[in-house]
N, C-alpha and C positions, 0 to 999 in steps of 0.2 A: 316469306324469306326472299324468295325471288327479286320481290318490289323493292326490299331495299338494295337487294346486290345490284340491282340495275342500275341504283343512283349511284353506287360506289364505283362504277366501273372506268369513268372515265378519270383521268391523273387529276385533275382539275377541282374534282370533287374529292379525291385522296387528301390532296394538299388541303383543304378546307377543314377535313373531314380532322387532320393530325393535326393545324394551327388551333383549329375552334378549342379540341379536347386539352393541349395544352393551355391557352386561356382559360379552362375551368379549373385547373388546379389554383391558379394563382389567384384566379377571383375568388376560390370557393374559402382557401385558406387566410386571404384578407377578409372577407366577406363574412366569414363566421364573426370575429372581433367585430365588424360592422356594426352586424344583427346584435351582438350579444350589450354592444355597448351605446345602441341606441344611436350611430352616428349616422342613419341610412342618408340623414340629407346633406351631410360632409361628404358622400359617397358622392350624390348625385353633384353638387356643385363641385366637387373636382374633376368629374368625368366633364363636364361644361366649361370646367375653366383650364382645361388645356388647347380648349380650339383655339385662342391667338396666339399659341405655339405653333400650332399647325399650318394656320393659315399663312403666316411668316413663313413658314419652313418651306412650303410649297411656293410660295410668291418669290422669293429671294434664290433658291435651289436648292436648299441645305437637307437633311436629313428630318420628314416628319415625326421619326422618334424621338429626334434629338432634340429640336423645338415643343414637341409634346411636353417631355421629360424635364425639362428647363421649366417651362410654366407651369407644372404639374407641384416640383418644388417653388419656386416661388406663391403658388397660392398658398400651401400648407403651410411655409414657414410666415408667411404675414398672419395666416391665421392664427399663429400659436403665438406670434406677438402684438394682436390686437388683443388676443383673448389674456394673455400674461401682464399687460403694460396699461391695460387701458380698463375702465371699468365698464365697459361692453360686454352683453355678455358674448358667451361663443358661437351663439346661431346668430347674433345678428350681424356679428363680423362675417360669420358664411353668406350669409344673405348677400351681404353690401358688395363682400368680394365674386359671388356668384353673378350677382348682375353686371356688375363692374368686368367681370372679364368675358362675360359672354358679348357687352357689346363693344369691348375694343376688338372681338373675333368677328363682329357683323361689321365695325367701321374698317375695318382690315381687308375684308373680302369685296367692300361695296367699293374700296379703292382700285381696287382690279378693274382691268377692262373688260372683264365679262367672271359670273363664278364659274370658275373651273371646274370643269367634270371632276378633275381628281380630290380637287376639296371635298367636294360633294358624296364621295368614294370616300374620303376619310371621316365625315361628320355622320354618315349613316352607313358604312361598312361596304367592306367589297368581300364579302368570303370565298368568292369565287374566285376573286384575281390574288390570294394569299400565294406567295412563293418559298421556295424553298432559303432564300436570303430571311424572310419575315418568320420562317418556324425557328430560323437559329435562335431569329435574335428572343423571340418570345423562348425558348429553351433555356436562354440566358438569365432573362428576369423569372422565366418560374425557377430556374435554380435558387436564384438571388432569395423570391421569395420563402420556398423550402428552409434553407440554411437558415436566414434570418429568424423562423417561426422556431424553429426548435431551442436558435441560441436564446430569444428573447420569451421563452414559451414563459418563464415561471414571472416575470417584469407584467407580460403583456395579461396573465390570466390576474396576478395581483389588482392592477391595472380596474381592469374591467369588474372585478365584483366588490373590491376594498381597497382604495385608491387612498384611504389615509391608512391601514394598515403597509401599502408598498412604498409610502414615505416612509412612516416609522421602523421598516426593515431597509431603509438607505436604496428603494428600485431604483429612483429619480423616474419617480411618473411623469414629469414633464418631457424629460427626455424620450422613455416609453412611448408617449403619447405622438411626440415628432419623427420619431422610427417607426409608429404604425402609419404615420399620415403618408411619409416616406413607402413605406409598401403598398399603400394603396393607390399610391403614384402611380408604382412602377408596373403593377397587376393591371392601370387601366390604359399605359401607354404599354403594355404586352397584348391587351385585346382589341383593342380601339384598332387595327386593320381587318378581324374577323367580325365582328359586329359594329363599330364605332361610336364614335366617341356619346352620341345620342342614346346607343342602345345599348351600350356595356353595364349600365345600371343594374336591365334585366340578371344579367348572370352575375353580377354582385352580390346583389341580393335574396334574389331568389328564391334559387337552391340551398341557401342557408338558411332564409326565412323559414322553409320548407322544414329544413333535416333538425329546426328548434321546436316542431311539432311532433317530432316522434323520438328524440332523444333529449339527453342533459348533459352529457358531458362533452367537453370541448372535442375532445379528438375523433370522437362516434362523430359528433356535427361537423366536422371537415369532412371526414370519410364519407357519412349518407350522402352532403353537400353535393360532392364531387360525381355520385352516384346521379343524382337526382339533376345537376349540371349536365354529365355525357350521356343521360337520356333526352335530355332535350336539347342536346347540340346533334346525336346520331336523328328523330327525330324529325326534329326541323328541317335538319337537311334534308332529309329525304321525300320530304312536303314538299320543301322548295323547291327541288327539282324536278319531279314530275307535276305540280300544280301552278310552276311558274309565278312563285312568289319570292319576294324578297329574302335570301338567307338566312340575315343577320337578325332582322324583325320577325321573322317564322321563329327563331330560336329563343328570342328574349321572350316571346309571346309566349310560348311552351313553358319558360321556366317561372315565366308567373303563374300561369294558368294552374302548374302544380300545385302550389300552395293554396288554393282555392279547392283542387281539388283534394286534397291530402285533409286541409282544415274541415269538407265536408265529411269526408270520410270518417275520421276520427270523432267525430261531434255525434256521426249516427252510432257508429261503434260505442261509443258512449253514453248514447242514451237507451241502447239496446239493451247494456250489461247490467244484468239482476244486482239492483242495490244490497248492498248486508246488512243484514237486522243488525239494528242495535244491539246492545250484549245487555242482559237485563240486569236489574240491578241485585243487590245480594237479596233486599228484600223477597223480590220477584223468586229470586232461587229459595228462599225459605221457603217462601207460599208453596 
């Protein structure tokens, strides 16, 4: 117990300690729909295609969220109008725009006269430099997220397991669909300064990956998610700082490594548990 108060003790590690755990509500809660809907690689090439947001934002002065956030919607919405408009399908439209924005964020960067430590600090996390300006605003988008899940909970579960039955009940799953891309937006430009924009995958996914192995219903897998997320943000941190590793990557690395371990566990527990006789047949009960 000690060990870990010790890493707690300094403000530094406070502030990390309340930004990271907020990031896990808002990834665990997009992040369920993620996992559940098969979008993990929508997930990852938008966490990539907000760095020539970022880059721009830092190069020019402007606000990293705000340039995040900006490119974050623009990828989602061409996606959903390559995927609507064109006969492509919709991974290959991620694809194209995954690569297409990760290198206007390297031609962007290599136009600088040198990459900037802060860039560097936004593409792979600064947990330690989070301030108390960056837990508002992540406070802000976990609200955003919150409110939006519960209005659009019965649209987004339609959505995800009967997408022509949430036509035929008038959802507008198309619109659904661009409200969740929209929150996954805003979940990876709420985390992308505790981990970044590289590693916010990890707690995307995860912890939902995770919490789809020991439950079924939507709201258990937010809940374990988020469980199974602020063990591996408390965790990490406290690895990283008495082992002098990286924060943001000790955390992601923890909330995959769950699911490995979780998946082993449950597979022995499983092949442990005494199968049930078959039930015999009437025959058998006459004999």
């Amino acid at each position: 117990m000690q060990w870990f108060l010790d890493a707690f003790e300094p403000a530094f590690m406070q502030r990390a300690l309340v930004g990271s755990l907020v990031a896990v509500v808002a990834t665990s809660l997009v992040g369920t729909w993620v996992v559940l809907r098969g979008l993990a690689f929508l997930g990852d090439a938008l966490a990539h295609g907000v760095i020539p947001g970022i880059a721009l934002a830092v190069l020019w002065g402007f606000s990293p969220i705000v340039g995040a956030l900006v490119a974050a919607a623009v990828m989602g919405g061409v996606v959903s109008l390559v995927s609507a408009r064109t006969v492509v399908r919709e991974d290959t439209g991620i694809g194209l725009l995954f690569v297409g924005m990760l290198s206007l964020g390297i031609v962007i960067v290599s136009k600088a006269r040198s990459f900037s430590t802060e860039v560097t600090s936004l593409l792979f996390g600064d947990v330690l430099g989070v301030t108390r300006s960056d837990i508002n605003v992540q406070l802000v988008a976990a609200a955003i997220v919150i409110a939006a899940t519960v209005v659009l909970y019965r649209p987004l579960l339609a959505l995800t397991f009967n997408p022509m039955k949430a036509q035929s009940l008038g959802l507008r799953p198309r619109a659904t669909h661009l409200a969740l891309m929209m929150l996954l937006a805003i979940s990876i430009v709420a985390s992308f300064q505790a981990v970044g924009t590289l590693l916010v995958f990890g707690l995307l996914v995860g912890p939902p990956a995770t919490a789809s192995l020991l439950v079924r219903r939507v709201p258990a897998m937010m809940i374990v998610s988020m469980l199974f997320g602020a063990l591996a943000v408390v965790a990490g941190l406290a690895i990283s700082f008495h082992a002098g590793t990286a924060g943001g990557a000790t955390m992601a690395g923890l909330s995959v490594a769950q699911f490995f371990v979780v998946l082993l566990v449950t597979e022995v527990v499983r092949s442990l548990a005494p199968r049930r006789p078959a039930h015999p047949s009437s025959d058998g009960l006459a004999a």
